[in-house]
VOPAGU-2260 file (C-alpha; in pm, 1 decimal, decimal comma):
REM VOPAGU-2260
SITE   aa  ch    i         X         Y         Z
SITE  UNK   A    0     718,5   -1646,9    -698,8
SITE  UNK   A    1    1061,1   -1641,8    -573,8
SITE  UNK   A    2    1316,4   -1343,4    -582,8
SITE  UNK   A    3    1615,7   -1241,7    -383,2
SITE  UNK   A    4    1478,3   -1052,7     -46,9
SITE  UNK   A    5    1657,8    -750,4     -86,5
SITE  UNK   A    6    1526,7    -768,5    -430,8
SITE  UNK   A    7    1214,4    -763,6    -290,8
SITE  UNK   A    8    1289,3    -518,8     -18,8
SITE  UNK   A    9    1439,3    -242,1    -272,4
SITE  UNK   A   10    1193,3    -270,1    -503,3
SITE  UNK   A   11     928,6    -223,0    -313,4
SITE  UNK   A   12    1103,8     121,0    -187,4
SITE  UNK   A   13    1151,0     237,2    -551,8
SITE  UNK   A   14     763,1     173,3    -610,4
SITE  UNK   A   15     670,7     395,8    -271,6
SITE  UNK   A   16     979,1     624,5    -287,1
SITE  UNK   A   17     800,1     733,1    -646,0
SITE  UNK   A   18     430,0     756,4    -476,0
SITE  UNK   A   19     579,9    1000,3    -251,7
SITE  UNK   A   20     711,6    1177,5    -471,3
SITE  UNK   A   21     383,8    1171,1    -684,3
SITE  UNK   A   22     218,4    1325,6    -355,2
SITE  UNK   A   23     475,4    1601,9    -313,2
SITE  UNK   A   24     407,3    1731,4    -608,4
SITE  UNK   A   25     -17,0    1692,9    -517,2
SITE  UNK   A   26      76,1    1960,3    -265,8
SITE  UNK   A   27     101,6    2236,9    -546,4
SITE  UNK   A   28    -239,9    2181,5    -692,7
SITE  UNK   A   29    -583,3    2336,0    -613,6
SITE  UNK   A   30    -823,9    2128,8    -403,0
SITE  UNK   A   31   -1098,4    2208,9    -712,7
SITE  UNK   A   32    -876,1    1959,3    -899,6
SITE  UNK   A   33    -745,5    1691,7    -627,1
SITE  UNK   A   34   -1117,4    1701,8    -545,9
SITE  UNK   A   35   -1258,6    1620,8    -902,2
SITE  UNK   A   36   -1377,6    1333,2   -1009,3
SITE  UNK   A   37   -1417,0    1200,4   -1337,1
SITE  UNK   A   38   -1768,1    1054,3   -1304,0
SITE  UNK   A   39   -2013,1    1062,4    -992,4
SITE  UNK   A   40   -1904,9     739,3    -829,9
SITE  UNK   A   41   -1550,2     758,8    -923,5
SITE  UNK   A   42   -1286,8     870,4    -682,3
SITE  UNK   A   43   -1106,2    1213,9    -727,1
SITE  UNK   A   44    -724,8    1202,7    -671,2
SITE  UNK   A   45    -779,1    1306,3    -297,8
SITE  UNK   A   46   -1045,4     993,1    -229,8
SITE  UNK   A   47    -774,1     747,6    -433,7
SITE  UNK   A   48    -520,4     814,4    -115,9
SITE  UNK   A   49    -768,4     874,9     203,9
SITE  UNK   A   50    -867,0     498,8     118,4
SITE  UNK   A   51    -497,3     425,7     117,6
SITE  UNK   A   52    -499,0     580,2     457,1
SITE  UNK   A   53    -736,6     391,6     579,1
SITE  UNK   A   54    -544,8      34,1     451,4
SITE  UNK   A   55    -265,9     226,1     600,0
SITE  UNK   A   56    -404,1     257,4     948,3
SITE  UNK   A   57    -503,9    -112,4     958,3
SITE  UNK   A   58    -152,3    -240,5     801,8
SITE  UNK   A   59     113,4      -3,8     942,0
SITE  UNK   A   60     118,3     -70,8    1303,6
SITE  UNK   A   61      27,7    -465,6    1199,2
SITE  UNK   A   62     359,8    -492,4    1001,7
SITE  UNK   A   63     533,8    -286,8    1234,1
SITE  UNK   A   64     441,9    -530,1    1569,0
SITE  UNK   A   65     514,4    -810,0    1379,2
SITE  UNK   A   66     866,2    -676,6    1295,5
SITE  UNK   A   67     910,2    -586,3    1664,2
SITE  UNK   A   68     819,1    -889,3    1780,4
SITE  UNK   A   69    1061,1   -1116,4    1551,1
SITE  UNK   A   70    1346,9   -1259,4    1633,0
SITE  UNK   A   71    1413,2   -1434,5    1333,3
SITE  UNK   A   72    1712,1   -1395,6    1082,4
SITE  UNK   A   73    1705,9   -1263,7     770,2
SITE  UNK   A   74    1730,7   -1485,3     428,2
SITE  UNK   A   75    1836,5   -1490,7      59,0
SITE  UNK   A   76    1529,1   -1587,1     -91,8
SITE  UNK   A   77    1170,6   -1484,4     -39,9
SITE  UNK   A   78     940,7   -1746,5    -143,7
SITE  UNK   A   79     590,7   -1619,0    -182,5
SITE  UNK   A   80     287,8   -1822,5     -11,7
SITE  UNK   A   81      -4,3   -1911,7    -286,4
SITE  UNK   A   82    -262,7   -1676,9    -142,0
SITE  UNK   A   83     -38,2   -1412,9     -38,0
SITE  UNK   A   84     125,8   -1434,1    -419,3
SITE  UNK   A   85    -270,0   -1401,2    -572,1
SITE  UNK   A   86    -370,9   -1121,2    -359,5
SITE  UNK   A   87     -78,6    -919,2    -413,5
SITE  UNK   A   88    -108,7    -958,7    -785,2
SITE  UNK   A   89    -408,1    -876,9    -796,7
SITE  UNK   A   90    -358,3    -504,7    -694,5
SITE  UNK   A   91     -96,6    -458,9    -946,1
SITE  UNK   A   92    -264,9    -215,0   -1175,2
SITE  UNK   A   93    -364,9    -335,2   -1532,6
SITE  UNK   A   94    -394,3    -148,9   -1869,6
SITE  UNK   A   95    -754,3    -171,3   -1812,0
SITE  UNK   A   96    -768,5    -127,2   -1434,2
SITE  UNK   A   97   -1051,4    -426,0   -1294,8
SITE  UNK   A   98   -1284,4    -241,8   -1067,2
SITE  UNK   A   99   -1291,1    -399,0    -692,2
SITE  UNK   A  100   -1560,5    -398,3    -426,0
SITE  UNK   A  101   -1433,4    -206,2    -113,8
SITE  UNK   A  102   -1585,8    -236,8     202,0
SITE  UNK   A  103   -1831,2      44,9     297,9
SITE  UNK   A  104   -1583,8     140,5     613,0
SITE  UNK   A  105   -1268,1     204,2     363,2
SITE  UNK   A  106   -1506,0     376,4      73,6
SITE  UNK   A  107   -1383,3     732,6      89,1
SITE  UNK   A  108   -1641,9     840,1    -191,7
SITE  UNK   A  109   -1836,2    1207,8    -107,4
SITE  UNK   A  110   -1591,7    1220,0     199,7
SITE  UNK   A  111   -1500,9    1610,3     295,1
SITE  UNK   A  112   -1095,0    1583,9     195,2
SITE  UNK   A  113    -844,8    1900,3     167,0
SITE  UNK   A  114    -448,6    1847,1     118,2
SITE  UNK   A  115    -402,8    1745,4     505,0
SITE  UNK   A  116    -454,5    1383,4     295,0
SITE  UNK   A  117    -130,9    1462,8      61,0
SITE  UNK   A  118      82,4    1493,8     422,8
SITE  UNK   A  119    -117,9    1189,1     575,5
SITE  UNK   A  120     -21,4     975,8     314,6
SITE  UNK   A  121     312,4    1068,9     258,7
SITE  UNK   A  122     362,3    1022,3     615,7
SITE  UNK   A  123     255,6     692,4     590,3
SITE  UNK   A  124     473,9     585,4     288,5
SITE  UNK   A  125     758,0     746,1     503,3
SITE  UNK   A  126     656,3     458,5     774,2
SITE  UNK   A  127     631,2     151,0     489,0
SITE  UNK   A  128     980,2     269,1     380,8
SITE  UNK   A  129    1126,4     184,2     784,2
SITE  UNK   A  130     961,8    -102,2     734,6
SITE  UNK   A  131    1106,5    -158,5     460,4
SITE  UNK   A  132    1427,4     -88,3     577,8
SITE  UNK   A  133    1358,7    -279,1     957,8
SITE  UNK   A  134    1286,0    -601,9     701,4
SITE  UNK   A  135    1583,6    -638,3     621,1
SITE  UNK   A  136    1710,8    -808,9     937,3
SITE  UNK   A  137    1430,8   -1043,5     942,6
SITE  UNK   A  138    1257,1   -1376,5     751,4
SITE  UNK   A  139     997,4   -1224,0     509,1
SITE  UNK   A  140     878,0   -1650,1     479,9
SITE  UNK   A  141     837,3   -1659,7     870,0
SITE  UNK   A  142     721,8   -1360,6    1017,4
SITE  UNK   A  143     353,7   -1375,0     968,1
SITE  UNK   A  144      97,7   -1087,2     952,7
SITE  UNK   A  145    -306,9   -1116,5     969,9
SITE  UNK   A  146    -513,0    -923,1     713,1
SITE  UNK   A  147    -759,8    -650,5     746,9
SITE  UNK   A  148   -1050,9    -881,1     663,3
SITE  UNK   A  149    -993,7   -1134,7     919,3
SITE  UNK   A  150    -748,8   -1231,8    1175,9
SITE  UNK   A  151    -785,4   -1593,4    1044,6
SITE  UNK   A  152    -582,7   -1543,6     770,3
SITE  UNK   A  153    -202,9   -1471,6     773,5
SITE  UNK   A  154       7,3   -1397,1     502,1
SITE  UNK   A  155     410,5   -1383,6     481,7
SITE  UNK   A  156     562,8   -1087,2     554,7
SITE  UNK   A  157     710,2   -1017,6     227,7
SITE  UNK   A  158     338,0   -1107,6      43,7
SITE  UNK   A  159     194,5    -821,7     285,7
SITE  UNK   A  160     421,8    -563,3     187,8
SITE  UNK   A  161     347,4    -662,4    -181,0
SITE  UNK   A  162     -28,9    -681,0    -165,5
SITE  UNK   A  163      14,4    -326,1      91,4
SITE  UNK   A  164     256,2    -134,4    -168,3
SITE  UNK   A  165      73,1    -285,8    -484,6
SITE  UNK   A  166    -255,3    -191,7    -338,8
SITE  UNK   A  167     -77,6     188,9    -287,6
SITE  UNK   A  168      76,9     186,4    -670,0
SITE  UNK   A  169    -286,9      56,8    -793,4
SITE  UNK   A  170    -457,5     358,9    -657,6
SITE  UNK   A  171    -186,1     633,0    -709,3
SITE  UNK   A  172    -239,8     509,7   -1098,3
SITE  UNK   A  173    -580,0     557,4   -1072,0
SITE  UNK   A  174    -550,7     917,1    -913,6
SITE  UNK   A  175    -314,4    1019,8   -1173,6
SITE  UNK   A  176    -563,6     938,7   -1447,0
SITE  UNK   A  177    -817,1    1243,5   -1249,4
SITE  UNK   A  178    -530,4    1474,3   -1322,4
């Protein structure tokens, strides 16, 4: 895939600009419903975004060191890398969403959740959008970024935030369907 980086860069911000404010409006509703699930080992809306949290913990400050550290230039084009381009397509939600394996340490299911998750998250989708923003200045192809599976593999900068902020669309989608 190739595409224009601030292309890239903005429309990535629309995507968590609207999951924000998806969770704002979470903040009006009764736990009984962000707490329901639709079946017993389904997630309710509340699960959907503490396992974004979790992603979040792991890829936040990763991105964010990575950008720090930089001191490369910023380019036209962003030219995604063939295993950064499959994993971030994969997340993209489908009409008939493909259930995924999660590891056991990022499977909120049965945890104890109130709304302190809606501010948590938002928080955090604050942070991707200075990231966002802090991108700008820098080579999405060069600055590199190791995944929360293993430190052996790196992805591109700009694949990250696509396989991060797909990941995030994929599960808002599937909390709005408990609603």
């Amino acid at each position: 895939m190739k595409i224009l980086s601030k292309q890239l860069l903005d429309d990535l911000k629309v995507i968590t600009e609207q999951n924000i404010q998806f969770t704002e409006n979470l903040l009006n509703e009764a736990d009984e419903k962000l707490n329901f699930r639709l079946s017993e080992k389904s997630w309710s809306v509340l699960e959907c975004l503490e396992h974004l949290i979790r992603y979040g913990n792991f890829y936040i400050p990763e991105i964010s060191k990575r950008i720090e550290i930089s001191d490369t230039k910023s380019t036209d084009i962003f030219n995604s890398g063939v295993l950064g381009n499959y994993f971030a397509n994969s997340m993209l939600p489908k009409e008939k969403l493909n259930t995924m394996k999660t590891f056991k340490s990022m499977d909120p299911l049965h945890s104890k959740l109130d709304k302190s998750v809606l501010n948590e998250f938002i928080a955090q989708q604050k942070q991707l959008i200075h990231l966002l923003n802090d991108a700008e200045n820098i080579d999405l192809n060069k600055v590199r970024t190791s995944i929360s599976i293993t430190k052996l593999i790196q992805l591109k900068l700009g694949d990250t935030f696509r396989f991060v902020i797909y990941h995030n669309l994929r599960h808002v989608e599937q909390a709005k369907k408990n609603l």
